[in-house]
BAMAR-840615 format. One record per residue (C-alpha): x, y, z. Coordinates in steps of 0.001 Angstrom, whole numbers, padded with zeros to 6 digits, always signed. Each point is the difference from the previous one (the first is absolute). Layout:
BAMAR-840615
XYZ
...
This chain:
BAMAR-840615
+000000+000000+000000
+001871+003472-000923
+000573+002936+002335
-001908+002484-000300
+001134+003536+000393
-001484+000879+002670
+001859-003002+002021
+003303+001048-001363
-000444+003152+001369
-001113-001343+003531
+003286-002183-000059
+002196+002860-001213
-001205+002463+002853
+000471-002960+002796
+003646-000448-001020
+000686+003637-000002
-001686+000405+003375
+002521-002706+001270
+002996+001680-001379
-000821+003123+001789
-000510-002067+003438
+003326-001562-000295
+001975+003180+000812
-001903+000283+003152
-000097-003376+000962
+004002-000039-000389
+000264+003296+001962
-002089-001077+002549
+001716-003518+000659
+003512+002004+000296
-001424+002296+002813
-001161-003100+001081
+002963-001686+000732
+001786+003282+000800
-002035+000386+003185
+000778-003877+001020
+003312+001142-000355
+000035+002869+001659
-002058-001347+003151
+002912-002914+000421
+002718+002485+000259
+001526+000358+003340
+000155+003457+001489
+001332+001207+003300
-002362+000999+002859
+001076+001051+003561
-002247-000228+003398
+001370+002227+001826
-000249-000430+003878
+000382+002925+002671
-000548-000875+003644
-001797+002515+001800
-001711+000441+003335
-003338+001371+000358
+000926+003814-002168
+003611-000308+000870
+003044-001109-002076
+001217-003675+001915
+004072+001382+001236
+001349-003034+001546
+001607+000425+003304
-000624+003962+000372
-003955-000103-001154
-001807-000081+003627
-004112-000956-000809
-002953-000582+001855
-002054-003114+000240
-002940-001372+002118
-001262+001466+003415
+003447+002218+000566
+002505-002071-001370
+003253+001384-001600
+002353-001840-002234
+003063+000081-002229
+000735-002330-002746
+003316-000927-000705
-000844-002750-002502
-002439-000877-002561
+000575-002918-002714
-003317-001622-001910
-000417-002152-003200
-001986+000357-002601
-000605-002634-003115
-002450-001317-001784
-000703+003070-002113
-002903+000080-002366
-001379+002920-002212
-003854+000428-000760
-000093+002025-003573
-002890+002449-000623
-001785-003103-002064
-000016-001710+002847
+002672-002774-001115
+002633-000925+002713
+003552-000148-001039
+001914-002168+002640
+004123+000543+000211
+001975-003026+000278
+000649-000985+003138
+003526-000239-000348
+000314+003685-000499
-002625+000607+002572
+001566+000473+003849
+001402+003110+001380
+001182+000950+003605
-001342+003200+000601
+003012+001243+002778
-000437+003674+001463
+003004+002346-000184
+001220-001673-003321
-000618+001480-002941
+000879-002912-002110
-002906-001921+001855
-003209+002338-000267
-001368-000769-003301
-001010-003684-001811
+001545+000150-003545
-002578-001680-002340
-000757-000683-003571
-002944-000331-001352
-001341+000500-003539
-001049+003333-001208
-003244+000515+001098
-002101+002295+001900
-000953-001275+003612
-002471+000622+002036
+001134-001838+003127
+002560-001857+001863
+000083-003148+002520
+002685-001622+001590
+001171-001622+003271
+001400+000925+003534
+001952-003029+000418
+001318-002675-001618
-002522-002879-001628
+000220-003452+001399
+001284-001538-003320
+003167+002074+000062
+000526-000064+003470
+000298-003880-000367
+001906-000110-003146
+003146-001455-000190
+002477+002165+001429
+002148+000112-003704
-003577+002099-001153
+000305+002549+002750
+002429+002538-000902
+000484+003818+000699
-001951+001579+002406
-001430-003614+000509
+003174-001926+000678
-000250-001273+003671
+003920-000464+000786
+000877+003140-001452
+000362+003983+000336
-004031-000638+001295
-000145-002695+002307
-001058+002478+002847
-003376-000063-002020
-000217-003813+000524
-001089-002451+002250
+000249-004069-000717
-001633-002171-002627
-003022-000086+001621
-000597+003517+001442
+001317+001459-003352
+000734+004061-000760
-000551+002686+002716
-002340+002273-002231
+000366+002906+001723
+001783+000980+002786
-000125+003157+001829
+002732+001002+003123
-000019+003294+002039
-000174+001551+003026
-002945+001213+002357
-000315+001438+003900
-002779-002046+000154
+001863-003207-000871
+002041-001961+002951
+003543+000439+001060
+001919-003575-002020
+002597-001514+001526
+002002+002709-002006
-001687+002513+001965
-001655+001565-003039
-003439+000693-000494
-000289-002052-003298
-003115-001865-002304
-000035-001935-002829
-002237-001883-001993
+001175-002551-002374
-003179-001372-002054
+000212-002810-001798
-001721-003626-000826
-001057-001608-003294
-002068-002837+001401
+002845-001803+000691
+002304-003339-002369
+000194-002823+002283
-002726+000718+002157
-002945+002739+000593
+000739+003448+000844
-001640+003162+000100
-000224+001886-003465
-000036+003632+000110
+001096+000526-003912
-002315+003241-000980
-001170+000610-003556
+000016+003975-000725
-002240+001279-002720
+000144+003837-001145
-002012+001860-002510
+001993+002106-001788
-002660+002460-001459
-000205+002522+002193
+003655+000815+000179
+000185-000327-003514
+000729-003494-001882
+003573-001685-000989
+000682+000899-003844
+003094-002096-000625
+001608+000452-003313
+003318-000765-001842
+001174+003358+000446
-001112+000850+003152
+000228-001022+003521
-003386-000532+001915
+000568+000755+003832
-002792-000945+002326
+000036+001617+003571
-001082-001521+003070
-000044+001641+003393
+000289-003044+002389
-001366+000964+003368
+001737-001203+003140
-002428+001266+002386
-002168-002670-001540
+002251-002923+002046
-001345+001000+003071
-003187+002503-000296
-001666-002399-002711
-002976-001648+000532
+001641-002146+002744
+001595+002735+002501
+003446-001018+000918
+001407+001327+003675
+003628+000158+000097
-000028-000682+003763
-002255-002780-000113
+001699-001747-003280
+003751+001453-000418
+001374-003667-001900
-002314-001892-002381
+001657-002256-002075
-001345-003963-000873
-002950+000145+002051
-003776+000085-000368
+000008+003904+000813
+001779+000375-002487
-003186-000430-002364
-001586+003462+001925
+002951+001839-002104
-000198-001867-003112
-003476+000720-000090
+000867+004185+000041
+002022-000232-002777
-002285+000200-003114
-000850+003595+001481
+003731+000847+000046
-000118+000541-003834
-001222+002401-001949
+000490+002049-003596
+000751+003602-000119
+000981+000454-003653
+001574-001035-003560
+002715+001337-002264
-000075-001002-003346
């Protein structure tokens, strides 16, 4: 049966409606793929932490600050990890770093330990999570995994325990009137908190998950030529005027025991975020 003319021209206009398409559909593959790329890339992004109490700047040893019912005290040290880190983008997708480049020891009076150094792809986030402490798979990982500011024979073995007992996650020392007279005769506290639920047999488990939104304060805009900062103010006042009220006097050394679960339980309200630089 022939063509008729009519069909030729139907065909004729289909095929030229395709070539004009392809352009587009090439184009629009490329950007495709160019945004895949893009997202994969690794950028750097800094958290930033700066220990405070209550409105004032923390100043080990010379800072003097108030806490519950009258108390006075002094800190003279503050060390705290933080791991686990994980990035909410504005889509709502969660990127998660690597675990292996994913512990810091956060260490008062040294600048070289006040920020976690991550990368993360190019992205714009929204919010950030992460851990105080160290998670119960690491902390019973063969010792050969554990290196840096995790290695437990090392330069950071004051921030360990045993096998069992695992990583002090934070510990806090200082002075206070209201504490007793030690066998030093110094008026000292401390509080050593620690516990991942224990390797060989039960413990307590005061690891604490941290969640910020960063909106507010303005959200993390990493990019390739840029370094995102993110600021957090990190509120020591929080340790003992949380929602459980800590007395010096009453509690001046808390280290592996069920108390210590009253501080562990203050320290999501420790953390908080005051602003981004992008």
């Amino acid at each position: 049966m022939p063509i008729s003319n009519q069909h030729l021209r139907n065909i004729m206009r289909r095929i030229i409606l395709i070539a004009m398409a392809l352009p587009w559909l090439v184009t629009s593959c490329k950007k495709d793929t160019a945004t895949i790329n893009a997202s994969t890339e690794l950028v750097p992004l800094t958290i930033e932490f700066d220990n405070i109490v209550g409105s004032q700047n923390l100043a080990l040893n010379t800072g003097i600050y108030n806490a519950n019912a009258g108390e006075t005290f002094s800190v003279q040290l503050l060390k705290y990890y933080v791991s686990n880190f994980k990035l909410t983008r504005t889509d709502g997708t969660e990127y998660v770093v690597p675990q292996d480049s994913s512990y810091f020891l956060i260490e008062e009076g040294n600048d070289d330990a006040e920020e976690a150094h991550l990368k993360v792809p190019v992205a714009d986030y929204a919010a950030v999570s992460f851990m105080l402490g160290v998670d119960s798979l690491r902390s019973t990982m063969d010792i050969t995994k554990r290196l840096g500011v995790l290695n437990p024979t090392g330069s950071y073995s004051d921030m360990y325990w045993n096998a069992n007992s695992g990583y002090i996650f934070f510990k806090m020392e200082g002075v206070s009137p209201q504490a007793p007279v030690d066998a030093t005769g110094q008026r000292k506290f401390k509080y050593h908190i620690g516990g991942f639920g224990g390797a060989t047999s039960p413990t307590i488990n005061n690891i604490k998950t941290i969640k910020l939104d960063l909106t507010a304060g303005g959200i993390a805009k990493p990019r390739k030529d840029r370094n995102s900062e993110v600021h957090l103010m990190v509120d020591i006042d929080k340790v003992l005027s949380g929602t459980n009220k800590v007395s010096i006097a009453a509690n001046p050394s808390v280290m592996f025991t069920n108390y210590s679960v009253n501080i562990a339980n203050n320290f999501s309200a420790m953390f908080r975020h005051d602003h981004t630089h992008n």
